[in-house]
C-alpha positions, 0 to 999 in steps of 0.5 A: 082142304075144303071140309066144312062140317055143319052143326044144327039141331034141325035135321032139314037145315043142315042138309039143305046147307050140306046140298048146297055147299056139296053142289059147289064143291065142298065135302061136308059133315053133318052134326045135330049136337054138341055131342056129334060135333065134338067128337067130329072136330076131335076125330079131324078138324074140319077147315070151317065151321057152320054152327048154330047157337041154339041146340036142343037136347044138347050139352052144351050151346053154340056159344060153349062149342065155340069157346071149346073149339077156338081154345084148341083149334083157334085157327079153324073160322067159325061161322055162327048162324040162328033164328033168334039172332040179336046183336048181344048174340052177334057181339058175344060170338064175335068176341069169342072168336067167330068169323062172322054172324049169320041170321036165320032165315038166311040169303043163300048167296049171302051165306056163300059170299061168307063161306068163301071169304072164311075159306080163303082165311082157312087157306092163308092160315094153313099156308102162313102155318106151312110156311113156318115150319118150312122155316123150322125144316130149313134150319140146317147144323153146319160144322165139322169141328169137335165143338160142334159135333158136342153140341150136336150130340146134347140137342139129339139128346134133348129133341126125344124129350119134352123138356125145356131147354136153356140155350147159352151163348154169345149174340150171333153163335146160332141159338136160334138155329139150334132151338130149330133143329131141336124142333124139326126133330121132336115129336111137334116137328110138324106144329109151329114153332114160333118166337119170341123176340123178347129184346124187340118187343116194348115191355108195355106190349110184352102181354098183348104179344104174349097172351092176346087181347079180347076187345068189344070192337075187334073181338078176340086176337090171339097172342103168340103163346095161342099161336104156338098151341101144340108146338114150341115156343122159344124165348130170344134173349129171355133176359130181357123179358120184363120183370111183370111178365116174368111171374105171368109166365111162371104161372103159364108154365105151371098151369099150361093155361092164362087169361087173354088181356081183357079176357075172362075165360082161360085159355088152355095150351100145349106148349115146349119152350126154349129159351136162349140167352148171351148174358149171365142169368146168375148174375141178372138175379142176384141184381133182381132183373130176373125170377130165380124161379123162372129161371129154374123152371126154364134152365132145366136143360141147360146147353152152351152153345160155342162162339165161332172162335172156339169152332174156327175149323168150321169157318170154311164149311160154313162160309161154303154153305152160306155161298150156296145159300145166297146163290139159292135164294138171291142168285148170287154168284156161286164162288169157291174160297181161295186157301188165302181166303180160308186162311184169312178168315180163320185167323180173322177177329169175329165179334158177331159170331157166325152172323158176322161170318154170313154177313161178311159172305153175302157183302162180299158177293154183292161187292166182289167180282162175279167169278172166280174164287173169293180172295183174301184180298176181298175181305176185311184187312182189320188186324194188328198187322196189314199190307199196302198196295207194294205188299210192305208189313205195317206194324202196329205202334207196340211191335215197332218200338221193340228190339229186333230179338223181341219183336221177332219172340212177339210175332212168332208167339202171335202167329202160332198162337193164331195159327194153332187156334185156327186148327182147333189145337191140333198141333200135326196140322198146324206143323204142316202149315207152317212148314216145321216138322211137330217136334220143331214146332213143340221146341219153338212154342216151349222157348216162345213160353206157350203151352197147348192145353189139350183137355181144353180143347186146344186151349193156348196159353202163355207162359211167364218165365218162372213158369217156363223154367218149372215147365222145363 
């Protein structure tokens, strides 16, 4: 895009430029108003701006349309020309946002040096703004498993809305990709989405981060809430916002307005916001490290997203996507999983989540061999129960000192236990895998005191004597 649209109030001037500009290649538009301009930005913003300070018979001056445009269009560079320059003007239009000050009579070379230069800026904003919501088009929902198709099914509902949403769960289960896949399929699909890392950020520079700053030297530099004007803002881990901000947020949401740090005039946004968090926000208020009326304002839809435990049948389709990412992007090798392997990881422990899951995926690439199916071998042997080189069991200090009846109730118990949450609760499958018919295994899991709970989704449970004996 190379569209520059000329504002002054003097016929002969915008056209002299207009000329020149289009001899070099430009598309130009002409405005001698603020009226003219106004309605030109608002019908397609342009990729720079040419404006004069001073407009005859006008509503507003060069300063007034400056303000307007760069509170809309903060990433279109503007750059302001007059005949009665001075360097309180310069200073003033500087610190409002424009790219560069021009005085007239102006140089011809000189003024195209700076039209270049304010292009090139044009064109890496509009790339850097590609770039971004090429990360939001990428963000792809991996799962098969009953958890993940609820999850699916709420962020549907909420992407045809506006509303704000409220994402909850452990650190590593993929919030960050849930608020994505919302994002990429709004109605802002096309408009940035941009994050906030509230737990990277020091809460001294939480504001500047949030809101920008205007300074006499460096003019003005906006912040991540200009940034995301039109689009989506999304609050990592907005439990550790600091209290401060926390009330300034609150009045950004009421007003869809704020004042830049040293600023004076007020900026206005279009903003959604999703928020996530791994903690208890109930129990952050009631300790007063966070707003009750924040909190209501940011959990108005409020959804839970699943840990990796409570989705292990997901375990392989995502492990087979991560592969195929890597090989994509890092060119490492493209390997399948053996069924030891599958199984392995979905018994396995995962703390991190599905961010462990991919880590696990990428060392295991980069360490492993270069072909060939990935084996249970290759990854983490950090259970209870682990074989050495000769294929011998070691058991851990508890199952070692039990007697040989107990022990063996103690490891049937564990390994269905793990087995059936493997398979999500489904008993059929889990049969099948261990090689006992269902009405065997629902024999062994009574007289092992285990019940399945299939309104929890599978849920496992043990059960005491007592209980067993009512059971019965």
């Amino acid at each position: 895009m190379s569209d520059i649209l000329i504002v002054d109030d003097e016929r002969d001037i915008r056209e002299l430029i207009g000329d020149i500009l289009e001899d070099e290649g430009y598309t130009t538009r002409l405005a001698g108003n603020s009226t003219e301009a106004m309605a030109e930005v608002n019908a397609e913003p342009p990729a720079l701006m040419i404006l004069d300070i001073w407009l005859k018979d006008s509503k507003m001056d060069g300063i007034d349309i400056l303000k307007t445009v760069k509170r809309d269009n903060p990433d279109i560079p503007i750059i302001i020309i007059s005949g009665h320059g001075n360097i309180e003007i310069a200073v003033a239009a500087i610190k409002q946002g424009a790219y560069d000050f021009i005085e007239k009579p102006f140089n011809i070379d000189q003024l195209l040096v700076v039209i270049r230069r304010a292009m090139e800026t044009s064109r890496l904003r509009r790339e850097n703004l590609k770039l971004k919501r090429r990360d939001t088009e990428v963000a792809q929902m991996i799962g098969e498993s009953a958890a993940f198709r609820a999850l699916v099914g709420q962020l549907d509902k909420v992407t045809r809305s506006n509303g704000r949403v409220m994402l909850t769960g452990p650190a590593g289960s993929g919030k960050e990709v849930a608020a994505r896949y919302i994002h990429a399929h709004s109605g802002r699909a096309q408009a940035p989405f941009i994050t906030v890392n509230c737990a990277g950020v020091e809460p001294e520079n939480m504001e500047t981060v949030l809101f920008g700053r205007e300074t006499a030297d460096r003019g003005v530099e906006p912040g991540l809430l200009e940034q995301a004007h039109g689009g989506l803002i999304y609050f990592d881990e907005v439990a550790d916002m600091p209290l401060g901000t926390q009330s300034k947020i609150l009045r950004v949401l009421v007003d869809q307005s704020f004042t830049r740090v040293g600023g004076t005039d007020k900026v206005r946004v279009d903003l959604r916001v999703i928020s996530s968090t791994n903690r208890d926000l109930d129990e952050e208020i009631t300790l007063g490290r966070f707003r009750q009326e924040l909190f209501h304002r940011l959990n108005v839809v409020p959804i839970a997203v699943p840990s990796l435990a409570d989705r292990r049948e997901d375990i392989p389709v995502l492990a087979r996507h991560f592969i195929e990412s890597f090989n994509r992007s890092q060119g490492l090798p493209l390997r399948s999983l053996s069924e030891d392997a599958v199984a392995l990881l979905q018994t396995m422990v995962w703390p991190g989540n599905v961010r462990q899951l991919k880590n696990l995926i990428e060392r295991v690439l980069i360490l492993g061999d270069s072909s060939g199916p990935i084996e249970a071998r290759e990854l983490p042997q950090d259970g209870p129960a682990s074989g050495d080189e000769e294929g011998r069991v070691v058991l851990s200090g508890t199952l070692a000192t039990l007697p040989l009846r107990e022990a063996r109730e103690a490891f049937e118990r564990e390994y269905l236990l793990t087995q059936i949450n493997r398979f999500g609760g489904n008993i059929s499958r889990t049969a099948a895998f261990v090689g006992m018919e269902r009405s065997a295994l629902h024999r062994k899991l009574k007289s092992l005191g285990v019940v399945t709970g299939a309104k929890s989704g599978g849920r496992l449970a043990f059960l005491d004597d007592d209980a067993v004996q009512e059971a019965g």
